[in-house]
PASEBA-1860 file (N, C-alpha, C; in nm, 3 decimals):
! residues 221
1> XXXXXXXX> 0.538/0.443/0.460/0.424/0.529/0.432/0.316/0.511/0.538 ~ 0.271/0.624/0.586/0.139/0.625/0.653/0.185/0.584/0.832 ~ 0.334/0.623/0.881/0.348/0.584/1.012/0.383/0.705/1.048 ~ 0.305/0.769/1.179/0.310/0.838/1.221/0.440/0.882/1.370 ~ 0.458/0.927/1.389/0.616/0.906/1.496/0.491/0.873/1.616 ~ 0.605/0.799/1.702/0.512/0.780/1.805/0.374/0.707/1.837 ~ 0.357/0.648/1.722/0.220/0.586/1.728/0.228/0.402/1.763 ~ 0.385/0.362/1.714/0.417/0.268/1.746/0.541/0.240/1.830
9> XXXXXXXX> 0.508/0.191/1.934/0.674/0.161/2.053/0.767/0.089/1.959 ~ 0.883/0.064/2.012/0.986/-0.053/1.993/1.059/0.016/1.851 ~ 1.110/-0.079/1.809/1.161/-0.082/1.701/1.149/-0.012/1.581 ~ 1.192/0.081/1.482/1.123/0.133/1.387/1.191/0.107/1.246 ~ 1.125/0.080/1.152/1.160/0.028/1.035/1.129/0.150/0.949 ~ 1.195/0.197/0.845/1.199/0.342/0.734/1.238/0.300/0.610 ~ 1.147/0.319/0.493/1.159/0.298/0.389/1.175/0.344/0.305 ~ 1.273/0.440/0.225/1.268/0.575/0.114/1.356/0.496/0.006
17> XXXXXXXX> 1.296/0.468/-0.082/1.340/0.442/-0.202/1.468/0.542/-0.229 ~ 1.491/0.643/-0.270/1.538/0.744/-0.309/1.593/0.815/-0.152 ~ 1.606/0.810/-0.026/1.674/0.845/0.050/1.598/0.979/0.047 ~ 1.546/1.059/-0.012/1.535/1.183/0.007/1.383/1.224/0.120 ~ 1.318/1.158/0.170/1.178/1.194/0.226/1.179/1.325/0.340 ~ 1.113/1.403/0.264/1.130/1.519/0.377/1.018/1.450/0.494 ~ 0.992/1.356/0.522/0.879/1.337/0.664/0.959/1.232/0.734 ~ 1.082/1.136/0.618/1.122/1.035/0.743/1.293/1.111/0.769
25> XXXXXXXX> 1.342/1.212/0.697/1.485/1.240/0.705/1.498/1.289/0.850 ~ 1.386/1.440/0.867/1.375/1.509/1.012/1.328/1.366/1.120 ~ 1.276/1.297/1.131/1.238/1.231/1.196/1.334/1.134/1.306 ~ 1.450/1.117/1.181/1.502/1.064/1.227/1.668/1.138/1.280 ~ 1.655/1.226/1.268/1.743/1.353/1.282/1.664/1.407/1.462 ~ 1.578/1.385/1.459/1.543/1.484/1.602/1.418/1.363/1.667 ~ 1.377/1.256/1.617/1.287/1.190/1.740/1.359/1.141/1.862 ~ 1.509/1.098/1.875/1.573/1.027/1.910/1.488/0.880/1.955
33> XXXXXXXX> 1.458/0.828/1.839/1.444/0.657/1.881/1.557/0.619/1.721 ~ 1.529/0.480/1.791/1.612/0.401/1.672/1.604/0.324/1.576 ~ 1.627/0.238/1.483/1.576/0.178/1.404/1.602/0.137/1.303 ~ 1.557/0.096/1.189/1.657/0.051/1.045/1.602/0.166/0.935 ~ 1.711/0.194/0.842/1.654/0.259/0.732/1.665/0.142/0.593 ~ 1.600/0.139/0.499/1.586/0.045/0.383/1.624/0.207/0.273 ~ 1.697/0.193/0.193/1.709/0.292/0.057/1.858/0.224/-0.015 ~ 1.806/0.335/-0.145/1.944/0.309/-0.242/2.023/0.379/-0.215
41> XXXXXXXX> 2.071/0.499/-0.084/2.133/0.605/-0.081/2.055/0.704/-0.057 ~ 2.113/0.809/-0.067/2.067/0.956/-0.041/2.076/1.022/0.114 ~ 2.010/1.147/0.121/2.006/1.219/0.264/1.996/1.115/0.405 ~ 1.914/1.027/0.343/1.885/0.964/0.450/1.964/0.857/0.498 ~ 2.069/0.807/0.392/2.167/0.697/0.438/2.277/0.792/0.561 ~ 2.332/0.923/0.558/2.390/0.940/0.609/2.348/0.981/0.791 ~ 2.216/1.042/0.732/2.128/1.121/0.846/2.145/0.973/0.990 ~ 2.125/0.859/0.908/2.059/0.771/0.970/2.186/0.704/1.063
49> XXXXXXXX> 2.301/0.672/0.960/2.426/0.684/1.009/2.483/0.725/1.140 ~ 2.403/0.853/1.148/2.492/0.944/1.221/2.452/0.958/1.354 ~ 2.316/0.940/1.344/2.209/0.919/1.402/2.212/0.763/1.526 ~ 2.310/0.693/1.491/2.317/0.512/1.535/2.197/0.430/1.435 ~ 2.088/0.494/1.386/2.040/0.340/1.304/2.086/0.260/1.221 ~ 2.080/0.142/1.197/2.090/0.061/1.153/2.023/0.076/0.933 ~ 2.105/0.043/0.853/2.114/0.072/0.766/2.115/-0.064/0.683 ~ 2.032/-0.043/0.584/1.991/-0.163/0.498/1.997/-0.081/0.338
57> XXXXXXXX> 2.104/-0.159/0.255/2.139/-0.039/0.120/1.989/-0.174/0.005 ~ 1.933/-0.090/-0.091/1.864/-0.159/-0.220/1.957/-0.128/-0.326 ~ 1.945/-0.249/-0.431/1.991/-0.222/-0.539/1.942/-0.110/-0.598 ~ 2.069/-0.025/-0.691/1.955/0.095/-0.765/1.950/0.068/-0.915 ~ 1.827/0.114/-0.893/1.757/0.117/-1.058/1.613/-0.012/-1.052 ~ 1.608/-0.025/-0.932/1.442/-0.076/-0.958/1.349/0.003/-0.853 ~ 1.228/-0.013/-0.953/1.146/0.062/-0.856/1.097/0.003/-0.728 ~ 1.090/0.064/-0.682/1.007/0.025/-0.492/0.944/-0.097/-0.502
65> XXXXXXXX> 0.837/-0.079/-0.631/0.711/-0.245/-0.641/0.778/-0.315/-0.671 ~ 0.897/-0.348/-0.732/0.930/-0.410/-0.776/0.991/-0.531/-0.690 ~ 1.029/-0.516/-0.587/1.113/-0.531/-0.484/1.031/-0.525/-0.300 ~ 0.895/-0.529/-0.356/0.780/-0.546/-0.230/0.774/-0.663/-0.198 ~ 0.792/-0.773/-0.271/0.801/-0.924/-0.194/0.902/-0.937/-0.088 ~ 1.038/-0.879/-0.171/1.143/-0.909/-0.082/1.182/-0.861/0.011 ~ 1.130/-0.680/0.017/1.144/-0.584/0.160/1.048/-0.652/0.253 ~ 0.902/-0.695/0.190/0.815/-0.741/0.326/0.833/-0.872/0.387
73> XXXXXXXX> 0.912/-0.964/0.296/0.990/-1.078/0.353/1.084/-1.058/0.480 ~ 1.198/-0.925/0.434/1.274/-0.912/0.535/1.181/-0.846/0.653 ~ 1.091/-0.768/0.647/1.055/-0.669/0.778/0.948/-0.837/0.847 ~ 0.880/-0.865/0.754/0.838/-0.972/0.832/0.926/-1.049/0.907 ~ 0.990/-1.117/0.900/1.118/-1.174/0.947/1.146/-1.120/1.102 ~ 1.195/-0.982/1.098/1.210/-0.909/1.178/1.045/-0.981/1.347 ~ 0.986/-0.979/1.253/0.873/-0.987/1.358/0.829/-1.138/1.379 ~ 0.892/-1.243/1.353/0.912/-1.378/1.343/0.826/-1.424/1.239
81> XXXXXXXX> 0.787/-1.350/1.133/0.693/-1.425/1.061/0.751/-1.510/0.922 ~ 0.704/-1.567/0.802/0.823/-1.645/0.702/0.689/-1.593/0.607 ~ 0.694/-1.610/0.512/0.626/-1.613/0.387/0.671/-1.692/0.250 ~ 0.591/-1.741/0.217/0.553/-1.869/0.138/0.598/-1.812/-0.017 ~ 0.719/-1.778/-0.037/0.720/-1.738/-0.194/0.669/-1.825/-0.287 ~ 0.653/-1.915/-0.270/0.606/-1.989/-0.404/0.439/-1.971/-0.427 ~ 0.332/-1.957/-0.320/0.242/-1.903/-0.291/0.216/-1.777/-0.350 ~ 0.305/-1.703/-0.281/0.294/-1.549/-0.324/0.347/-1.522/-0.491
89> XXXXXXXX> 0.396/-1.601/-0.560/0.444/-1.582/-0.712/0.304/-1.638/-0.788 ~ 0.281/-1.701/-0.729/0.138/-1.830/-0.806/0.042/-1.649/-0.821 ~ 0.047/-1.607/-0.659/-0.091/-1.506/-0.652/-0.063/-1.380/-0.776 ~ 0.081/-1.334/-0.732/0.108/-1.260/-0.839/0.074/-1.260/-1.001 ~ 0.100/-1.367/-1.034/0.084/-1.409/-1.151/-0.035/-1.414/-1.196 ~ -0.170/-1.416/-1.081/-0.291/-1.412/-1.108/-0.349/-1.239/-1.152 ~ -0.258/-1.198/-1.095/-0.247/-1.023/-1.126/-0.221/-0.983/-1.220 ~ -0.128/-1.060/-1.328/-0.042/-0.997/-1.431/-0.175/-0.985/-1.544
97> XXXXXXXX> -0.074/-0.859/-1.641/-0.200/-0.836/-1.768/-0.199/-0.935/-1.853 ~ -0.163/-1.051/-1.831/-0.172/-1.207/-1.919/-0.308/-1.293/-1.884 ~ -0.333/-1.222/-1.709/-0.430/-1.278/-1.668/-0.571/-1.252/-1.704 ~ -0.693/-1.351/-1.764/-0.789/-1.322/-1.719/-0.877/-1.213/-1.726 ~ -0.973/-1.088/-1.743/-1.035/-0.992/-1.644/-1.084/-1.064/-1.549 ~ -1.135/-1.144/-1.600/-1.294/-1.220/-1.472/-1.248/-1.285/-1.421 ~ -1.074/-1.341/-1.392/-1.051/-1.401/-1.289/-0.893/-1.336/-1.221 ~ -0.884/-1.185/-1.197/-0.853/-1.113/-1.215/-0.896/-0.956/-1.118
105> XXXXXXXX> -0.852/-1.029/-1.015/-0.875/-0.907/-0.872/-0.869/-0.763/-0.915 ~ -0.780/-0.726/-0.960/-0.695/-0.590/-0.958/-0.756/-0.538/-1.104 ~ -0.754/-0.587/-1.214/-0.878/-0.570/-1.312/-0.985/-0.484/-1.253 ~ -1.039/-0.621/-1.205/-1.203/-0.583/-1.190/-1.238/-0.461/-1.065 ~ -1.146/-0.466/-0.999/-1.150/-0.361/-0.903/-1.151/-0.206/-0.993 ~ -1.054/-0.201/-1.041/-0.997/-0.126/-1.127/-1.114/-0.073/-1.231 ~ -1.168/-0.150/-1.302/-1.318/-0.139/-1.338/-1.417/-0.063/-1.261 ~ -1.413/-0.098/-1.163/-1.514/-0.099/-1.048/-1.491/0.059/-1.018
113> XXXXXXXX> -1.366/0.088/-1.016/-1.284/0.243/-0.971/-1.295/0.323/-1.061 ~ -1.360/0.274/-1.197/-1.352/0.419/-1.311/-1.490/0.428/-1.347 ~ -1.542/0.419/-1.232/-1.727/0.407/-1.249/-1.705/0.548/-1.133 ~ -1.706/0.675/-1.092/-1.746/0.748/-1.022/-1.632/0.789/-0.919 ~ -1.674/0.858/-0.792/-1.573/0.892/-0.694/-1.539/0.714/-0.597 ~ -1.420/0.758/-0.539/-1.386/0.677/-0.472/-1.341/0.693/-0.326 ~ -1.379/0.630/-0.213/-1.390/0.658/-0.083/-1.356/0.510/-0.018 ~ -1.231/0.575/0.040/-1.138/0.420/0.072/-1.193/0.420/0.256
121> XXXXXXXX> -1.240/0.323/0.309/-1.320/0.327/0.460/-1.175/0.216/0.545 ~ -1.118/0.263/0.632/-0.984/0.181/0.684/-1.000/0.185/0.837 ~ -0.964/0.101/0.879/-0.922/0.058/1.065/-0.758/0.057/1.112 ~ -0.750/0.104/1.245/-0.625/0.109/1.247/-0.529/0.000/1.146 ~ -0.542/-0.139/1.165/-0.468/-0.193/1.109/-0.436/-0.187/0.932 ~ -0.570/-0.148/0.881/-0.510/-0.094/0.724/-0.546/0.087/0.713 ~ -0.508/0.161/0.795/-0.487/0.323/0.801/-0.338/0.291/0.649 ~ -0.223/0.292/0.680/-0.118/0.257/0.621/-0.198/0.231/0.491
129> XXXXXXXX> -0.242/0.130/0.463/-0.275/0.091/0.324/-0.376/0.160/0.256 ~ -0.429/0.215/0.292/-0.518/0.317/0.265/-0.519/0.403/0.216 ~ -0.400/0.496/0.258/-0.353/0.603/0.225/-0.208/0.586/0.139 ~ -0.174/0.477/0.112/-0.103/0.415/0.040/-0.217/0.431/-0.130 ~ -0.268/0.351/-0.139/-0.369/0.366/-0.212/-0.392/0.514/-0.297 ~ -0.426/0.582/-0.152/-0.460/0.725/-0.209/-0.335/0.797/-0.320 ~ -0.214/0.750/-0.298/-0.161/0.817/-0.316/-0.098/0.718/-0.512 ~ -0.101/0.602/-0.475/-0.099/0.517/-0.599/-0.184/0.564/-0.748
137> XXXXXXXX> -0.333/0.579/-0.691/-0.405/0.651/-0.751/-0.374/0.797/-0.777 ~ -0.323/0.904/-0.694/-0.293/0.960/-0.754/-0.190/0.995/-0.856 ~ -0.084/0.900/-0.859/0.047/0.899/-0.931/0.026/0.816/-1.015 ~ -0.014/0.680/-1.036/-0.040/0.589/-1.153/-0.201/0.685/-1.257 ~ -0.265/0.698/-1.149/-0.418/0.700/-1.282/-0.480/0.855/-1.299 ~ -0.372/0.968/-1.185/-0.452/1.082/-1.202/-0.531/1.113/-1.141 ~ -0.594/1.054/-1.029/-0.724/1.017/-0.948/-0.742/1.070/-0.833 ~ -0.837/1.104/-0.787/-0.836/1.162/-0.658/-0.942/1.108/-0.563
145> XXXXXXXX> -0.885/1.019/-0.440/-0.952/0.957/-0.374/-0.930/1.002/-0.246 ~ -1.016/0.942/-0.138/-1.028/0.995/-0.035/-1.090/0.890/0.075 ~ -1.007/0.897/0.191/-1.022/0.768/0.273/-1.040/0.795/0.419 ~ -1.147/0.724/0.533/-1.225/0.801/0.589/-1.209/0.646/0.731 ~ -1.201/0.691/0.833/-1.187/0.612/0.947/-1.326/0.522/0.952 ~ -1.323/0.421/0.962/-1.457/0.339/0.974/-1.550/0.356/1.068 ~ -1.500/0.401/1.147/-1.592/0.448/1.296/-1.686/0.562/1.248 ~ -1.647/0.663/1.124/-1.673/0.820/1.085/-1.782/0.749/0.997
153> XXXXXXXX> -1.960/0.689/1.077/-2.054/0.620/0.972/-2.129/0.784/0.857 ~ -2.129/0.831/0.959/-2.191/0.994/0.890/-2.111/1.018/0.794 ~ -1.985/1.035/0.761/-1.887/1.118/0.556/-1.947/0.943/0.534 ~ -1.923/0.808/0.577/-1.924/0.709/0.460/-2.108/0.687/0.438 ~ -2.175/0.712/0.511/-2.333/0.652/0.461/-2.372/0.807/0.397 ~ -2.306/0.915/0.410/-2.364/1.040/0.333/-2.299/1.046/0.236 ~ -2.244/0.897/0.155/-2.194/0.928/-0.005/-2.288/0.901/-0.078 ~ -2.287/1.000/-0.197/-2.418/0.928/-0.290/-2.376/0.790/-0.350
161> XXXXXXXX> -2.413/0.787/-0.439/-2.482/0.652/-0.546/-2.356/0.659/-0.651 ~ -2.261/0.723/-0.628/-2.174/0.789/-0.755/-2.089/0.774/-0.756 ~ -2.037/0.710/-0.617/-1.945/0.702/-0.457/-1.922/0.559/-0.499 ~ -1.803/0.515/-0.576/-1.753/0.354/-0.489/-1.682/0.369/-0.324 ~ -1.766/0.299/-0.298/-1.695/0.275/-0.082/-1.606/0.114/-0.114 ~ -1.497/0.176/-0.100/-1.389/0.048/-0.096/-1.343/0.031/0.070 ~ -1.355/-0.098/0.106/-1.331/-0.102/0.247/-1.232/-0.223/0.274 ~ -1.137/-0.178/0.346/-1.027/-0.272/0.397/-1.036/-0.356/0.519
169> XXXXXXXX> -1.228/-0.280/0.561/-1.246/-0.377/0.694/-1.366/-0.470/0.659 ~ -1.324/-0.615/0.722/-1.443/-0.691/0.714/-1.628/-0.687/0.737 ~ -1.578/-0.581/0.860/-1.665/-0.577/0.941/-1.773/-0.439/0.923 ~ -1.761/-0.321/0.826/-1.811/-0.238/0.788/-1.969/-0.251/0.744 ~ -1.991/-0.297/0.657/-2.128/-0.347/0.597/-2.230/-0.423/0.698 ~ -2.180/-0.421/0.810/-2.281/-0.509/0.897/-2.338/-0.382/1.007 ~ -2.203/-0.261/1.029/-2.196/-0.199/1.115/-2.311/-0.053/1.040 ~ -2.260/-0.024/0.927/-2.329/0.037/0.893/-2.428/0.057/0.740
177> XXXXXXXX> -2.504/0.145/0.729/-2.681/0.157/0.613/-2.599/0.179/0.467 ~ -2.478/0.099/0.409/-2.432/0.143/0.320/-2.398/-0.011/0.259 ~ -2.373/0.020/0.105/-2.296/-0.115/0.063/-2.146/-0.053/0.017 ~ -2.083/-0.183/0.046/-1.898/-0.163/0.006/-1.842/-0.252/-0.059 ~ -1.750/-0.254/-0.161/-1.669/-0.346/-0.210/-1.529/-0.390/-0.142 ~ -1.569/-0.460/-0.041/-1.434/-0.513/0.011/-1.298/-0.565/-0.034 ~ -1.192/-0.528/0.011/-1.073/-0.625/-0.007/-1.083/-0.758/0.033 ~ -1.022/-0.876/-0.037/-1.070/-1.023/-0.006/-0.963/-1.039/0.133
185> XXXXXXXX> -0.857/-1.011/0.145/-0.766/-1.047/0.248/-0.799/-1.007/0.387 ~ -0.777/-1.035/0.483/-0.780/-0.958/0.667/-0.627/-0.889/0.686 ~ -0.673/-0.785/0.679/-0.526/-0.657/0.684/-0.430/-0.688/0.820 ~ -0.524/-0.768/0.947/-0.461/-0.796/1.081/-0.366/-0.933/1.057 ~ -0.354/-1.006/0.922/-0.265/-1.076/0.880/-0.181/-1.027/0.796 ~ -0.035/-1.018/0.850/0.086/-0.983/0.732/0.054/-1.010/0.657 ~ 0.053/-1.157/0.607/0.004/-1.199/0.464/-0.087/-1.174/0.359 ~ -0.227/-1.148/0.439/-0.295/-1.112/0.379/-0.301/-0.948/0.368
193> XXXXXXXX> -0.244/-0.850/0.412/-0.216/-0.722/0.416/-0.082/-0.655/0.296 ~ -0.017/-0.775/0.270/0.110/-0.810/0.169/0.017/-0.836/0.039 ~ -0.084/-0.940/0.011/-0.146/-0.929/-0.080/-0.239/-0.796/-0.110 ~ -0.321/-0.748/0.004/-0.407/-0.663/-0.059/-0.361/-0.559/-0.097 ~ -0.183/-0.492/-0.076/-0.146/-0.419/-0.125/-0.099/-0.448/-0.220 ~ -0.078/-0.560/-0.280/-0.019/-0.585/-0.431/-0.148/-0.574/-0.505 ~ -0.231/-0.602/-0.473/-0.403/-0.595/-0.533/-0.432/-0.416/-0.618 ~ -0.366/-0.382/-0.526/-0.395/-0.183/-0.549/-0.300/-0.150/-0.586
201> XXXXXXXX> -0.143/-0.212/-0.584/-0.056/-0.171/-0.685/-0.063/-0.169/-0.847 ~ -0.129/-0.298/-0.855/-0.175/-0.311/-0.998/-0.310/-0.260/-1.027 ~ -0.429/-0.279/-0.942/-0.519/-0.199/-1.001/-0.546/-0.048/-1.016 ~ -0.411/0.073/-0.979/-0.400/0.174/-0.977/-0.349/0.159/-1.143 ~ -0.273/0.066/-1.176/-0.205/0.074/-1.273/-0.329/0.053/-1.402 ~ -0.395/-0.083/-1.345/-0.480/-0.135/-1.469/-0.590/0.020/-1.476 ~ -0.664/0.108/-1.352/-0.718/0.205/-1.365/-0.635/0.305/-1.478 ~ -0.539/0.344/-1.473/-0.473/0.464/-1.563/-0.477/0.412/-1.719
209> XXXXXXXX> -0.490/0.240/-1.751/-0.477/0.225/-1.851/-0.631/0.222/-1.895 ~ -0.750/0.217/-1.812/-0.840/0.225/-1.895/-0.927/0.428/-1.869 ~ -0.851/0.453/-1.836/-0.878/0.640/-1.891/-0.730/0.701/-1.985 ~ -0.709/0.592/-2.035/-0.627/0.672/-2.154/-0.465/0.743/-2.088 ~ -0.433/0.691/-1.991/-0.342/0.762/-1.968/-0.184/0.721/-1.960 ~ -0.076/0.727/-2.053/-0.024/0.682/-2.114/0.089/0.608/-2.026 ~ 0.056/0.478/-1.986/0.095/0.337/-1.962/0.190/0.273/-1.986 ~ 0.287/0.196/-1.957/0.373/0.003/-2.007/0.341/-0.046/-1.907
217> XXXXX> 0.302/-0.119/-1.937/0.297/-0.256/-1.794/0.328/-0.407/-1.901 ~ 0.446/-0.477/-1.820/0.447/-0.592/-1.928/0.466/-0.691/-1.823 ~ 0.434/-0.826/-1.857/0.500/-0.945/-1.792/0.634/-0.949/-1.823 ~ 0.697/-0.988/-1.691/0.839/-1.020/-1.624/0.882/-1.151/-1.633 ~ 0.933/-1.188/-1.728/0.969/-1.324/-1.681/1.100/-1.368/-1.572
END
């Protein structure tokens, strides 16, 4: 989600749950670069095939989140990095609806998100997560958000009072005449870019459950 052709050299990594994406199937049918596809099947296992990329099958019948530790384990990998599962289960667990509100990221955010409009402020390195976001919100809670390059100070300091400014960059609130509720992680770290999207996976979720909109979310053991 959120990679544009051409915006990154080398190697390219493709992710379709369901094989079917009309933005990564053509892409990889006519960019001629190369790369891995991740899915359970579909258009895109063969396209990709045929194509020379490299092919990575998911079990079917779980959803995408479900299975975000272990895809960003492998793509990390790819780029020499390791990640700390026992770390990352502890954090998770701080997420779950067993947890807490008040000690309880994705909650309180989530809270924070059913107070007015929402205006997500991103830098190249969390563009991707951003619009990730946008789109969580719209499929988990109904919501319609809208997310704005950090450099662009004129759309983010001309929001009213009504306006949560959620920002994925550290450095926003110093730069410009506005206040923002930051993400706790630095998006220019895998790791911490791996958490802040698990942060908005669940607080898209915990948002839909507090406007009534009909929900399961359970702990996994």
């Amino acid at each position: 989600k959120g990679y544009k052709p051409g915006s990154s050299p080398g190697f390219k990594v493709i992710i379709s749950h369901d094989g079917e994406s009309r933005d990564a199937v053509p892409f990889i049918r006519n960019s001629g670069e190369k790369g891995m596809v991740v899915s359970v099947g579909g258009t895109i296992k063969r396209v990709a095939k045929e194509n020379g990329w490299e092919y990575q099958s998911l079990p079917r019948g779980y959803p995408m989140k479900f299975l975000m530790p272990e895809i960003a384990g492998c793509l990390l990998s790819l780029g020499g990095f390791s990640l700390d599962y026992s770390s990352l289960s502890t954090f998770v667990n701080s997420l779950l609806p067993s947890s807490l509100s008040t000690e309880n990221v994705s909650k309180r955010l989530a809270r924070q998100l059913g107070n007015g409009g929402i205006l997500f402020v991103y830098d190249r390195r969390s563009l991707g997560l951003s619009k990730r976001f946008v789109e969580l919100l719209k499929m988990n809670s109904k919501v319609e958000a809208v997310a704005v390059d950090k450099n662009d100070a004129s759309k983010i300091a001309g929001q009213g009072s009504n306006v949560n400014i959620i920002s994925f960059c550290k450095d926003v609130k110093s730069s410009s005449n506005f206040s923002a509720w930051d993400f706790p992680y630095p998006c220019d770290d895998p790791y911490g870019y791996l958490k802040n999207a698990i942060i908005a996976e669940f607080s898209s979720i915990y948002l839909s459950l507090l406007l009534g909109i009909d929900t399961e979310l359970v702990d996994i053991e």
